[in-house]
C-alpha positions in Angstrom: -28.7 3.5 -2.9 -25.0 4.5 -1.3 -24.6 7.1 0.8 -22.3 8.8 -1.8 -24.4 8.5 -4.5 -27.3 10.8 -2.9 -27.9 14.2 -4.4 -28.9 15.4 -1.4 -26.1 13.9 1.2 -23.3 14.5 -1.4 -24.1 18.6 -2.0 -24.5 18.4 2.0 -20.9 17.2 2.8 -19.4 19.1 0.3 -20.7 22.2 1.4 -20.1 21.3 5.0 -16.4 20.5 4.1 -15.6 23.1 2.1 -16.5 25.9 4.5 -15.1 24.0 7.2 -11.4 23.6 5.0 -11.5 27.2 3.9 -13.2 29.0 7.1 -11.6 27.3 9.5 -8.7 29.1 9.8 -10.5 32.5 10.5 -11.3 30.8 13.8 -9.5 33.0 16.7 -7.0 30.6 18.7 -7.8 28.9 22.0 -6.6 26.4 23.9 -3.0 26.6 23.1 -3.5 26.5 19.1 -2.6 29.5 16.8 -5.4 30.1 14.4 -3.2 28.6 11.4 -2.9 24.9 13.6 -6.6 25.3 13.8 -7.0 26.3 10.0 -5.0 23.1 9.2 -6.9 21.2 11.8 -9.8 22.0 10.1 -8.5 20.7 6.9 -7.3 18.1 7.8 -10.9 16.9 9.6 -13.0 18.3 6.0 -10.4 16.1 3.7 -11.0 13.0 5.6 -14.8 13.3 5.7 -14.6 13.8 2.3 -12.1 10.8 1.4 -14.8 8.6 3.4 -18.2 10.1 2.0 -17.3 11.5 -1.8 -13.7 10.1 -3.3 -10.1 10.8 -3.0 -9.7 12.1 -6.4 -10.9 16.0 -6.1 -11.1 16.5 -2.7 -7.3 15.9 -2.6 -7.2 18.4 -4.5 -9.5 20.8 -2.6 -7.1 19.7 0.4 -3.8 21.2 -1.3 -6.0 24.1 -2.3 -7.0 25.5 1.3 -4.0 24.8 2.7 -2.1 26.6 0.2 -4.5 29.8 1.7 -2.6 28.9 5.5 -0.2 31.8 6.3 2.4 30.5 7.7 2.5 27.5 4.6 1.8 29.4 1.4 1.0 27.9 -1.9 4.9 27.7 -2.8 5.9 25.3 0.1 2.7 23.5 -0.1 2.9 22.6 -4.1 6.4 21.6 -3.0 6.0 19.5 -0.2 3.0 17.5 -2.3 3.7 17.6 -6.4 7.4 18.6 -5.7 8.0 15.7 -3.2 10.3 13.2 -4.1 7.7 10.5 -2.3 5.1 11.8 -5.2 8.1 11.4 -7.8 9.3 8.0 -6.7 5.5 6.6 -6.7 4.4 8.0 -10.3 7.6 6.5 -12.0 7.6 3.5 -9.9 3.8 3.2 -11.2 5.0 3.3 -14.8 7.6 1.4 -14.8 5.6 -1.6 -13.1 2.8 -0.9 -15.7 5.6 -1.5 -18.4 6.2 -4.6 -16.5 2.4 -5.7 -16.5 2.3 -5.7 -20.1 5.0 -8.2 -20.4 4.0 -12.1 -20.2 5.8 -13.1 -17.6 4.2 -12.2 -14.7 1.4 -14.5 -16.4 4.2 -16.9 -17.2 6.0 -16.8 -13.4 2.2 -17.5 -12.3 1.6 -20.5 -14.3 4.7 -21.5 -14.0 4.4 -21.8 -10.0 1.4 -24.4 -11.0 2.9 -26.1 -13.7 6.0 -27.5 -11.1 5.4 -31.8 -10.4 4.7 -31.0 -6.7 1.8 -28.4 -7.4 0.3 -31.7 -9.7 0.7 -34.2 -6.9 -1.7 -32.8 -4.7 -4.5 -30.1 -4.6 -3.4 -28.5 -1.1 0.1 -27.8 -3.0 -1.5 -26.5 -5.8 -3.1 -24.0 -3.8 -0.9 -22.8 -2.2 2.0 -22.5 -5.1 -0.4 -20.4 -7.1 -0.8 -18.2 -3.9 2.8 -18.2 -3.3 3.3 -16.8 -6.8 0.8 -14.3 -6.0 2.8 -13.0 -2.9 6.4 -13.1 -5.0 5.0 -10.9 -7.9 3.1 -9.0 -5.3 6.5 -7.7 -4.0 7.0 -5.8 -6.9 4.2 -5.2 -8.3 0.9 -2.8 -7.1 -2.0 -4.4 -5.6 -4.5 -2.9 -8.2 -2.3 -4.1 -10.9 -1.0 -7.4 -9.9 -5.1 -8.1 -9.0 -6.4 -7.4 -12.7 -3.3 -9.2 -14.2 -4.0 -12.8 -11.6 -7.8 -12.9 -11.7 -8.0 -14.0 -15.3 -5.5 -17.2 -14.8 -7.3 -17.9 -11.9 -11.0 -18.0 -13.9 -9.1 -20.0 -16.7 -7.9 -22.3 -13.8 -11.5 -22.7 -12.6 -12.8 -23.5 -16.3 -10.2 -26.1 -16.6 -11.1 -28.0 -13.7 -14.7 -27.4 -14.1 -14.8 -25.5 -10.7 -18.2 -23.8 -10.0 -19.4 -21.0 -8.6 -20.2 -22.1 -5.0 -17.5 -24.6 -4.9 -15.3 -24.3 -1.1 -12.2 -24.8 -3.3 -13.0 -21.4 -5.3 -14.2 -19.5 -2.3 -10.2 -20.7 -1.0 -8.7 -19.5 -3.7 -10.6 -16.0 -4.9 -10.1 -15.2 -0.8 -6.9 -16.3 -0.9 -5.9 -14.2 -4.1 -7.5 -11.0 -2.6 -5.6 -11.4 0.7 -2.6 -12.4 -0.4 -2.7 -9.3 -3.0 -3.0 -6.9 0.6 -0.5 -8.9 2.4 2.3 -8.6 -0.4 1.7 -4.6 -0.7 2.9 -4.3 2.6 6.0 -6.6 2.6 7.9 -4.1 0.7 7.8 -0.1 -0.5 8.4 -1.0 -4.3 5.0 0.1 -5.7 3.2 -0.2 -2.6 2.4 3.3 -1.3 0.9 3.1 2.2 4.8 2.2 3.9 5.9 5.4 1.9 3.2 7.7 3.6 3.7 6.5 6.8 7.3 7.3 6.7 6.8 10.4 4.9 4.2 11.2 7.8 6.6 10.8 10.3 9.6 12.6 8.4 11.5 9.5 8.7 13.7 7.7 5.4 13.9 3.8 5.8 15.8 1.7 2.7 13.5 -0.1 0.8 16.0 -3.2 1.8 15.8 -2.9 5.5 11.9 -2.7 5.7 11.6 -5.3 3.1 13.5 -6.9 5.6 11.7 -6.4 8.7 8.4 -6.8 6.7 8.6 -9.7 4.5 9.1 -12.1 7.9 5.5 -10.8 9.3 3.8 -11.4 5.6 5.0 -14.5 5.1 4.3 -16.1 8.5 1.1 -13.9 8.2 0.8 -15.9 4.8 1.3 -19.4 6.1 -1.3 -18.6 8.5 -4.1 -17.5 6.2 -3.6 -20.8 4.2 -3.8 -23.0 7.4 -6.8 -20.9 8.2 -8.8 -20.6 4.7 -7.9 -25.0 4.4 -8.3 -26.2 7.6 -12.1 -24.5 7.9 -13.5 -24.6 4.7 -12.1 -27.6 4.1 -12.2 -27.6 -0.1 -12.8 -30.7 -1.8 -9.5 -30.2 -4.2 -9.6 -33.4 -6.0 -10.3 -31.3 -9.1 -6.6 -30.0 -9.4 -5.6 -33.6 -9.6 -5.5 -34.2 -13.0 -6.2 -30.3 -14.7 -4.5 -29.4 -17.9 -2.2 -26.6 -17.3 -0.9 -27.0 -21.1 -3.9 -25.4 -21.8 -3.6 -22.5 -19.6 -0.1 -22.2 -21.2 -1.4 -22.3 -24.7 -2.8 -18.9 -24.3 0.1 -17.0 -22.7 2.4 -15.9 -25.6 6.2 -16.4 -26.0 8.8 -14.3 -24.1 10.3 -11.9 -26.9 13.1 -9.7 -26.8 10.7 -6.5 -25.6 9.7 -9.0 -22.3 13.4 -10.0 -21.9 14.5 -6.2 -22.2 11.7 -4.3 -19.7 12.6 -7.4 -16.9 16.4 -6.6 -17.3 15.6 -2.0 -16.7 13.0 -3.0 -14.1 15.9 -5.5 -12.0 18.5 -2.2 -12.4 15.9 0.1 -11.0 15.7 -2.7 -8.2 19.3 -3.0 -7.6 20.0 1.0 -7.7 17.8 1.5 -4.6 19.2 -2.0 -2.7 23.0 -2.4 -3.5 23.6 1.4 -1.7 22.3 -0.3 1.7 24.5 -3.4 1.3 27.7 -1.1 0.9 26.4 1.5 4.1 29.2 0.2 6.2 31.6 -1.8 3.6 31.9 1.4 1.8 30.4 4.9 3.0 31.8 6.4 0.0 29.9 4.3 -2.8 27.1 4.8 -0.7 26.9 8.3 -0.7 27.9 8.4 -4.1 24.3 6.5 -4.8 22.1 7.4 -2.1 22.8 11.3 -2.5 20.5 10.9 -5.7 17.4 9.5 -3.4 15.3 6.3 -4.2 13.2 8.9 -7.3 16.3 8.4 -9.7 16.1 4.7 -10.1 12.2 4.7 -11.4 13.1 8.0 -13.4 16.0 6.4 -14.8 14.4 2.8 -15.9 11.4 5.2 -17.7 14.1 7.1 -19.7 15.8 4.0 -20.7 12.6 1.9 -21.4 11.2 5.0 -23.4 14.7 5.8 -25.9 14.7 1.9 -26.9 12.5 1.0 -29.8 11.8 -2.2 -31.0 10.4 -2.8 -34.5 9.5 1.0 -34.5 8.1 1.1 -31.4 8.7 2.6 -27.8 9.3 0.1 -25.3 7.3 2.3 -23.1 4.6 4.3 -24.0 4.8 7.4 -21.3 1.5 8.6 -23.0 -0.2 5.4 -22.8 1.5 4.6 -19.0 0.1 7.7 -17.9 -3.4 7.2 -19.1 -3.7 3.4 -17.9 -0.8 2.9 -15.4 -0.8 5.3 -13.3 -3.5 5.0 -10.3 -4.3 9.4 -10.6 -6.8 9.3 -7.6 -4.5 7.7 -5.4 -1.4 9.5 -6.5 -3.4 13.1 -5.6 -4.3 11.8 -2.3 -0.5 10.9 -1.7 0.2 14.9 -2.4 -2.5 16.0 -0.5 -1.5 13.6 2.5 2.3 14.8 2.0 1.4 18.7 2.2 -1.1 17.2 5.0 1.6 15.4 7.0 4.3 18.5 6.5 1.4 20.9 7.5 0.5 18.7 10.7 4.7 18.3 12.3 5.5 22.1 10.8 7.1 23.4 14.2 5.3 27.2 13.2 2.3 25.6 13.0 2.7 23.8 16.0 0.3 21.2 16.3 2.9 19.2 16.7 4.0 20.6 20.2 0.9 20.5 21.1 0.1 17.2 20.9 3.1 16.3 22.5 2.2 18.7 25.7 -1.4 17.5 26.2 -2.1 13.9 24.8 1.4 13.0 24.6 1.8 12.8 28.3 -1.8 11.1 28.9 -0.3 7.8 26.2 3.5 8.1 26.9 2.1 6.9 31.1 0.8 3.9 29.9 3.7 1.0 29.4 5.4 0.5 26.3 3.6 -2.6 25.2 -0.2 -0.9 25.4 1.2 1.6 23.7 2.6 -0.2 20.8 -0.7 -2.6 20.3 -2.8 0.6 20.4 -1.1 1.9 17.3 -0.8 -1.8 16.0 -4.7 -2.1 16.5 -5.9 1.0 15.5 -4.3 1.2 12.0 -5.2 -2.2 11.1 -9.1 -1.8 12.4 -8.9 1.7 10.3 -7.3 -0.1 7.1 -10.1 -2.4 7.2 -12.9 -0.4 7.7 -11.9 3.2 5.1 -9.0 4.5 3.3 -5.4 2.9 3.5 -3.9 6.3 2.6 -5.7 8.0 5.7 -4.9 5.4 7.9 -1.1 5.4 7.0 -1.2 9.3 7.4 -3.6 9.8 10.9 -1.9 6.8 12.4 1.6 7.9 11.8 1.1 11.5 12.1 -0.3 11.3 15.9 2.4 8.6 16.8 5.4 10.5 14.9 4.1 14.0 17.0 4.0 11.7 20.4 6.6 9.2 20.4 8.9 11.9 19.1 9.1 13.9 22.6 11.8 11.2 23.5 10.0 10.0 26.5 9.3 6.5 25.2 11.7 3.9 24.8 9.6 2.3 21.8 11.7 1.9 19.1 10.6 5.5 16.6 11.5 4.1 13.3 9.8 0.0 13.9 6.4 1.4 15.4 6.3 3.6 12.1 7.0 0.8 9.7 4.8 -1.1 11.6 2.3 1.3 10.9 3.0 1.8 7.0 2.5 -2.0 7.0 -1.0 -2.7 8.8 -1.8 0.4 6.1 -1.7 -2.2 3.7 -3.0 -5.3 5.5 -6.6 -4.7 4.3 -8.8 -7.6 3.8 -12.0 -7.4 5.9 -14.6 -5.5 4.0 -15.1 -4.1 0.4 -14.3 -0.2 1.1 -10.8 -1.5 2.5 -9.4 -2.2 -0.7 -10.3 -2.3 -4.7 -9.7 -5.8 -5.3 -11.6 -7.1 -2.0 -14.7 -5.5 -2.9 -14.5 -7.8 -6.0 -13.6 -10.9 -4.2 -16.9 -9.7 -2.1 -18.9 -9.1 -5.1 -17.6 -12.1 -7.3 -19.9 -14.8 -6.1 -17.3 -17.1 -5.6 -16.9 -15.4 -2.3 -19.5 -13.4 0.1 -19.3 -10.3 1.6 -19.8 -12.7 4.9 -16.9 -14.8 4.2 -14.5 -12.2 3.4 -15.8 -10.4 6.5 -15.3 -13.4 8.9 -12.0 -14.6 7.5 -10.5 -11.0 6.8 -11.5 -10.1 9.9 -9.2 -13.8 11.6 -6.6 -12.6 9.4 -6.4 -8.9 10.2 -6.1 -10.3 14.1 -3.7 -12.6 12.8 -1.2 -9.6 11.3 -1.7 -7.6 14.4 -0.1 -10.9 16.3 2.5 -11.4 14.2 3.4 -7.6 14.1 4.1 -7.5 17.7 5.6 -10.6 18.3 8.2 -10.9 15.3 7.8 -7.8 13.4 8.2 -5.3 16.2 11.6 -7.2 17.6 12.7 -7.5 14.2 12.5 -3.7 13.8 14.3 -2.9 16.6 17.5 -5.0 14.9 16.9 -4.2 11.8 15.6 0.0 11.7 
């Protein structure tokens, strides 16, 4: 039985946490922390217990809730700075619109189409690794949850095609490679991927989606090329099966592209350009980009809804918000992002001053060590806490502490790259099933073991920690 499903452990921690969360801050002050910073300490230690042990549905909730009870914060601020966030905005809109998208064919079509090319039939290895590649292209737009339950059931009609089994080294490759390549594409760009976004937000930093796309997509892709070498040159698949599969087939159940497909791709590539096209005029024209950027990156997603909701074709909506609320939108994660924004404000509020001191007591202790040790600690420890527990805490803890200590100005480490770098190793989860959703399927799917995605995520994870310093690091200091 799981921890989290015992009576007995379950009332435990919830008891625990919730008197720590709502009794902490009754705690007199010592050691240079007001009894608010100690109050939010306190909630902050209860909601990640609880994220860990029970879910991050309610106790997100619960979070927002006692630190709307903090003094110095108030309910007002706090329901701001979580629900009232743009971040929270830009995510829920950007959710629905890539649900519209889902519902289309042609991410199905785009995957199958990556397949269907004459040098993906010439040999197995390029088959592989074009219907991978497709995976990371849609994954730059798409959510891993989404773009994960969308893949999985080409990839099963691929297997029943070529009469691949269960137990097969060629479908251990590619479920691995799926699941992998699903967590390295939600961290090659913020579009729908919300573990960059809390990072930043953590660290009260903006960064355009273009410029960290930039920065990010080098390290995923080189990152990318890396797994396949790996997952190929170890397993060593027998892929003689791809050599003569039927992807007519495979296309035979994917229906047409109608107008409705046609019309959601065109809104979702305006959304797209609204929040790029400002950063490519920053220094051509200041005035066209303030003209666009003043609205923020929540109008774009907003927008594209509105649109896709007012046209109707054949009587019907476009989009559904009823139905893209109840089936598109991820509502667990989406409360933890409020919870972790109010968190984050809470945490780098200069009243509270947690903050300060951080800066004044471990800040010193870290900032003596040289720049380098410094940068892989960060580098290491969010991508060992990715792998192990909750993206969303790990994109939060890790940015918060490095935001409150690299922030003194003491370091000469570049603020805004070690903060991206951050957001991104958030998302580079592929070692164990509570890292992520969909790798807890691979693990569980039998194509794949719980021991091979532990020893390969594991090479991976070291592999994105590597690349991260060495080309995604200098790329951020050009590039943020």
């Amino acid at each position: 039985m799981k921890l989290k499903d015992n009576t007995i452990f379950r009332i435990t921690i919830i008891s625990i946490c919730t008197l720590i969360a709502f009794c902490g801050r009754f705690i007199p002050s010592f050691g240079g922390l007001s009894q608010d910073a100690i109050g939010v300490l306190s909630i902050f230690v209860a909601s990640i217990v609880l994220w860990l042990t029970i879910g991050i549905d309610w106790p997100s909730i619960l979070c927002i809730l006692a630190l709307g009870f903090i003094d110095t914060l108030g309910f007002s601020n706090v329901l701001i700075k979580s629900f009232g966030n743009a971040t929270f905005i830009f995510l829920l809109f950007t959710f629905v619109l890539t649900y519209a998208l889902s519902k289309t064919c042609l991410i199905k079509k785009i995957a199958v189409g990556f397949v269907s090319t004459k040098i993906a039939r010439k040999n197995g290895y390029f088959f592989i690794s074009l219907f991978l590649l497709a995976v990371l292209f849609l994954g730059l737009f798409i959510s891993p949850s989404v773009l994960f339950v969308v893949i999985l059931p080409i990839l099963e009609e691929i297997f029943k095609v070529a009469n691949i089994e269960k137990g097969d080294k060629v479908a251990k490759v590619m479920m691995m490679g799926l699941g992998f390549t699903v967590s390295l594409s939600s961290g090659m760009t913020p579009i729908a991927h919300v573990f960059p976004i809390l990072a930043m937000s953590a660290a009260g930093i903006t960064i355009s989606p273009i410029f960290y796309t930039l920065f990010a997509f080098p390290v995923g892709f080189i990152s990318f090329i890396l797994m396949l070498l790996v997952l190929l040159l170890i397993i060593k698949p027998d892929v003689s099966k791809f050599k003569d599969i039927e992807i007519d087939k495979i296309k035979e159940n994917i229906p047409k592209i109608n107008k409705n497909d046609i019309i959601t791709l065109a809104v979702f590539i305006v959304v797209i350009l609204l929040w790029v096209i400002p950063s490519l005029f920053k220094d051509i024209s200041p005035e066209f980009y303030n003209a666009i950027n003043k609205y923020g990156t929540a109008m774009p997603p907003i927008l594209g809804t509105v649109i896709l909701c007012m046209i109707r074709i054949d009587k019907k909506p476009l989009l559904n918000i009823v139905d893209a609320f109840k089936n598109g939108v991820p509502w667990a994660s989406l409360l933890m992002c409020a919870s972790t924004l109010a968190l984050g404000y809470a945490l780098t509020d200069n009243e509270i001053g947690i903050k300060a001191f951080l800066e004044n007591n471990l800040g010193p202790a870290i900032l003596s060590l040289p720049s380098l040790l410094i940068l892989i600690i960060f580098t290491t420890w969010a991508a060992l806490q990715t792998n192990v527990s909750s993206n969303m805490v790990t994109a939060t803890l890790v940015a918060t502490v490095a935001a409150s200590i690299l922030s003194s100005g003491n370091s000469d480490l570049a603020f805004n790259a070690v903060i991206a770098i951050i957001g991104m190793m958030a998302s580079f989860a592929f070692a164990t099933p509570p890292s992520m959703p969909h790798i807890a399927i691979v693990a569980g799917s039998e194509y794949a073991t719980t021991k091979d995605v532990l020893i390969f995520g594991s090479i991976l994870m070291v592999i994105t920690i590597v690349i991260s310093l060495l080309v995604g690091y200098p790329l951020g200091m050009l590039i943020l």
